[in-house]
C-alpha positions in Angstrom: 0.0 0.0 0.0 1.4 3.4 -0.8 -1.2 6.3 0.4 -1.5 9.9 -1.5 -2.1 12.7 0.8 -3.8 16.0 0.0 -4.1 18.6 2.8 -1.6 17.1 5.1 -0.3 20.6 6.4 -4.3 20.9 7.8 -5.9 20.6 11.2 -6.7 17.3 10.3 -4.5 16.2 7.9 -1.4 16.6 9.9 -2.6 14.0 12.5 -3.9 11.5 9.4 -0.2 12.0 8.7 1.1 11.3 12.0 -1.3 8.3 12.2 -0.4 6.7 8.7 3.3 7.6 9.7 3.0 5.5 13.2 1.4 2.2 11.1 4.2 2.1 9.5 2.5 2.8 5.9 4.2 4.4 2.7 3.0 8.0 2.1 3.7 10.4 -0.5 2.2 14.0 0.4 1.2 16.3 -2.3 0.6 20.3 -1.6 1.7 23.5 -2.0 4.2 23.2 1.0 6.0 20.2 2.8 4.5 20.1 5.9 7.4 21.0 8.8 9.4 18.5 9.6 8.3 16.1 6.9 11.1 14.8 5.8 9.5 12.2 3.0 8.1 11.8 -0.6 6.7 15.1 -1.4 5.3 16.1 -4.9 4.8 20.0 -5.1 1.3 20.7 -6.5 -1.3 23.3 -6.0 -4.5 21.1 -6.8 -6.1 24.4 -7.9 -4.1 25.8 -10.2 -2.6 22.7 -12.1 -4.3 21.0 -14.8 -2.5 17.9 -15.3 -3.7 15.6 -12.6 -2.5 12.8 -14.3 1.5 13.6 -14.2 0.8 14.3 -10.6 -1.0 10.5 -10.1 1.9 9.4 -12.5 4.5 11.0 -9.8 2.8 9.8 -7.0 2.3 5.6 -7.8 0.0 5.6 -5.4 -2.3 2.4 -4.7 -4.7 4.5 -2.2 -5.7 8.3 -2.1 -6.6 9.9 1.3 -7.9 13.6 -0.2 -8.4 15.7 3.1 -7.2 19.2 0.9 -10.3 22.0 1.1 -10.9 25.3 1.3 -10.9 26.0 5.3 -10.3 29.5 6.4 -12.3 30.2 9.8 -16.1 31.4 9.3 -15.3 32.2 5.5 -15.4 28.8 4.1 -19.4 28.6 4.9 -20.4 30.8 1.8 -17.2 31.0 -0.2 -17.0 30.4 -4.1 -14.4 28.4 -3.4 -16.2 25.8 -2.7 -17.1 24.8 -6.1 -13.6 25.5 -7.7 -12.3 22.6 -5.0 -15.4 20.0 -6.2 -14.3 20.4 -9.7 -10.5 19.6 -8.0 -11.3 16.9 -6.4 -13.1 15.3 -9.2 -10.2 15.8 -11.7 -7.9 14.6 -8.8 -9.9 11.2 -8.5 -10.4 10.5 -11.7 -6.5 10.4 -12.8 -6.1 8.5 -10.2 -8.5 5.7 -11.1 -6.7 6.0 -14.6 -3.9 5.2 -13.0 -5.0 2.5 -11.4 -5.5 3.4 -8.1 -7.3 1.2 -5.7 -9.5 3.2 -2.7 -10.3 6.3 -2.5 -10.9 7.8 1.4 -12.4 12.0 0.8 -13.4 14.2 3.7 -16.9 15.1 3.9 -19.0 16.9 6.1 -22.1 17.2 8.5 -23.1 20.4 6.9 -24.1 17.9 4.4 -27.2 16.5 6.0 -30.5 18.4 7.3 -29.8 19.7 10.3 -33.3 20.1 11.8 -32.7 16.4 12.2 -30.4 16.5 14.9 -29.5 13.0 15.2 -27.9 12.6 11.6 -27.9 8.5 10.5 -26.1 8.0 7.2 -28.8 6.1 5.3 -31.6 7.6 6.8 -31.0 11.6 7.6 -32.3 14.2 4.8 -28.9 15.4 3.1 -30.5 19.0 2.9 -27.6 21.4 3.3 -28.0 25.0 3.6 -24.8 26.5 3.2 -22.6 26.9 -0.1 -19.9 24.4 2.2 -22.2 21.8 2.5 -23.5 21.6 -0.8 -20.2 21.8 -2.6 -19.1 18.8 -0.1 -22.6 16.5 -0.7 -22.0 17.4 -4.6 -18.7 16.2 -4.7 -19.6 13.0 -2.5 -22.2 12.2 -5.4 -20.1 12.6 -8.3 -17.0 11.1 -6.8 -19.1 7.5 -5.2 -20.7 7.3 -9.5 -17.1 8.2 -10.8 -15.6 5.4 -8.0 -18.5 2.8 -9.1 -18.0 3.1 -12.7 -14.3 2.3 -12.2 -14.7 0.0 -10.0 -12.7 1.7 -7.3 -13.7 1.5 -3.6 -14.5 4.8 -2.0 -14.8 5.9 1.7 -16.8 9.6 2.6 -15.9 10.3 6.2 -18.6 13.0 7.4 -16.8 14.7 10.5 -18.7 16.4 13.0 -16.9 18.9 15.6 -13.1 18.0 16.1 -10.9 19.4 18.9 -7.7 19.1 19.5 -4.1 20.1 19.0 -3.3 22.9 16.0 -7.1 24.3 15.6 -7.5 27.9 14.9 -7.1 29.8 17.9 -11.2 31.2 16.4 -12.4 28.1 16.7 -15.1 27.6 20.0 -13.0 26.1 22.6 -9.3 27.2 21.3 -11.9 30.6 21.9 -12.9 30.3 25.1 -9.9 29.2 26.6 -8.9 32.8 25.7 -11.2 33.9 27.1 -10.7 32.4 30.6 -7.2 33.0 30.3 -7.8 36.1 29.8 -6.5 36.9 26.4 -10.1 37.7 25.1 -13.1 39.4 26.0 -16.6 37.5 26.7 -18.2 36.4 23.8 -22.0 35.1 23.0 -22.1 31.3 23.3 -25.3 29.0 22.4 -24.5 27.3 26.0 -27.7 24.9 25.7 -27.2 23.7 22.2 -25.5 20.4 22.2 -22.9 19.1 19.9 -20.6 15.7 19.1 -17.5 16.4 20.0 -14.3 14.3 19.0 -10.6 14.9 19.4 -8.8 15.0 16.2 -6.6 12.5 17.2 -10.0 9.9 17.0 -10.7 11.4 13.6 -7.2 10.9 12.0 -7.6 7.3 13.6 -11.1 6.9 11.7 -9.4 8.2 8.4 -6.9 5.6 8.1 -9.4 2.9 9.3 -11.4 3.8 6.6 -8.2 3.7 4.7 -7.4 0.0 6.0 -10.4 -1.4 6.0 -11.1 -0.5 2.5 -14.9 0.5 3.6 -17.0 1.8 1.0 -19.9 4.1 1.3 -20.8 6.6 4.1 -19.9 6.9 7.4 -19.8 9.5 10.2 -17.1 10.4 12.0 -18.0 11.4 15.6 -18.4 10.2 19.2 -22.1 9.6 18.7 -22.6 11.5 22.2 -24.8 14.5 22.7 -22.3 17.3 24.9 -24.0 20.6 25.8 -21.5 23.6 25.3 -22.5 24.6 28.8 -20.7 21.6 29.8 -17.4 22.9 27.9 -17.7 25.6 29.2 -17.6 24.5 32.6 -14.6 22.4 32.1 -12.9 24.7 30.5 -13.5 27.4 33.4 -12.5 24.8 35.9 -9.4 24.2 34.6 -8.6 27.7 34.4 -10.1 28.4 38.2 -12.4 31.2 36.7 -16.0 31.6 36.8 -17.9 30.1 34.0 -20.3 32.5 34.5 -18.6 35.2 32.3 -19.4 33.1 29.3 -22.7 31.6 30.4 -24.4 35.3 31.0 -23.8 35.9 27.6 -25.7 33.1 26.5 -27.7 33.3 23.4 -29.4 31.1 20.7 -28.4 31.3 17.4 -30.6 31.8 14.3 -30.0 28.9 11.6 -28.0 27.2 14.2 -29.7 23.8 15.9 -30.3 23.1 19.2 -28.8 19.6 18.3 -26.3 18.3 16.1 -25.3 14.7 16.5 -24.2 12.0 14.6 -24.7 8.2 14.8 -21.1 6.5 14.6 -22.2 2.8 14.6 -20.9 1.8 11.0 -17.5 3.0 12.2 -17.1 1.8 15.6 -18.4 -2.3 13.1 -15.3 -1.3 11.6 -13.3 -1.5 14.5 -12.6 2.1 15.6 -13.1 3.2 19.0 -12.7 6.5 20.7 -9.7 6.9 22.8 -10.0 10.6 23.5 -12.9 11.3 26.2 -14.1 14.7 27.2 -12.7 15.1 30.2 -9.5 15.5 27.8 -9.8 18.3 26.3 -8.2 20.7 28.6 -4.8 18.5 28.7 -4.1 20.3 25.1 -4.6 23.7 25.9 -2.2 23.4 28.7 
């Protein structure tokens, strides 16, 4: 097995990396910049700007293709035309790559993808209903990429992720954010304290990538801890560890327009693959330390 990587420099793709890396599998990485300190095969490529996908699948000989590599940039990516310009990439991408006679595909996908007044999102049986320019590109290029994958006769994986934490997350993102704040490097800030959310370290979801990747799964699958956390909870935690007052976030409490009281995703066709969560809530303060 010999594994393309797009995205590796990401959030998420840096611990796929690390997790790929640790099994002992043969990577080749493929971006606009070697991640730091990656010393291995590296092809220099910026998947939106180059139009020869096929010298680049050529380059790489890879057998499987784990394509994490999106448009990401904190509370712009929701509505950016971006968006579409990466599901024409990732479609040219995939497609030299079955050309070349590659072997699984594993693609990051989203839970913006289903309808979130569902709350509970099951993978056959949720509404895929997105509302934002993000979650349609991602359930667009899902569709074209599974009917490219099955006329080729290529296995495919489509790993929805719900709310990762963890080590290197923008310092914007909601509990990066609060820690700030009870460290006192921010002000307050309006929190939807009784929404609840799934929650998952991004060490569980690089796990789930490359047991996807393994496992050669095709089809759908989310990937979260299947619990329901309220952010009032987080909150809490978060104070505690810092010996403040959780109060300063929770009396700015508010609830959020578009936003749902619940988003959480069933994880049972990836825990019948073998995965497991190793990361548990109680965790999450040990990385902001």
């Amino acid at each position: 097995m010999r594994v393309l990587i797009t995205g590796a420099s990401g959030f998420i793709g840096r611990h796929v990396l690390k997790c790929l890396q640790n099994s002992n599998i043969d990577v080749v990485l493929a971006g606009r910049n070697r991640p730091v300190g990656y010393l291995g095969d590296f092809i220099k490529a910026d998947l939106l700007g180059t139009t020869d996908f096929n010298n680049l699948s050529f380059k790489a000989n890879a057998t499987h293709l784990i394509h994490l590599a999106w448009y990401a940039e904190h509370g712009s990516y929701w509505s950016s035309s971006l968006n579409l310009r990466w599901v024409e990439s990732t479609i040219k991408l995939a497609e030299a790559f079955c050309e070349a006679g590659g072997q699984h595909i594993v693609a990051a996908g989203t839970c913006a993808e289903y309808d979130w007044n569902y709350g509970y999102c099951i993978e056959e049986k949720t509404p895929l209903i997105p509302n934002t320019l993000y979650g349609a590109s991602k359930d667009a290029t899902r569709r074209l990429l599974m009917s490219l994958c099955s006329t080729d006769k290529v296995t495919c994986s489509w790993g929805r992720i719900f709310m990762p934490y963890g080590p290197g997350e923008d310092s914007r993102r909601l509990i990066p954010a609060l820690n700030n704040v009870f460290s006192f490097n921010q002000p307050p800030f309006a929190v939807g304290s009784s929404s609840f959310r799934d929650l998952l370290h991004v060490e569980d979801v690089a796990a789930a990538f490359v047991k996807l990747l393994t496992s050669g799964a095709h089809g759908e699958f989310n990937i979260c801890s299947g619990i329901p956390t309220q952010i009032s909870e987080v909150i809490k935690l978060l104070a505690n560890a810092r010996n403040q007052d959780p109060g300063i976030v929770l009396d700015h409490s508010v609830s959020r327009i578009g936003e749902p009281l619940m988003l959480v995703g069933e994880n049972k066709k990836l825990t019948s693959l073998g995965w497991a969560e190793k990361h548990k809530l109680e965790d999450l303060c040990n990385y902001l330390r």
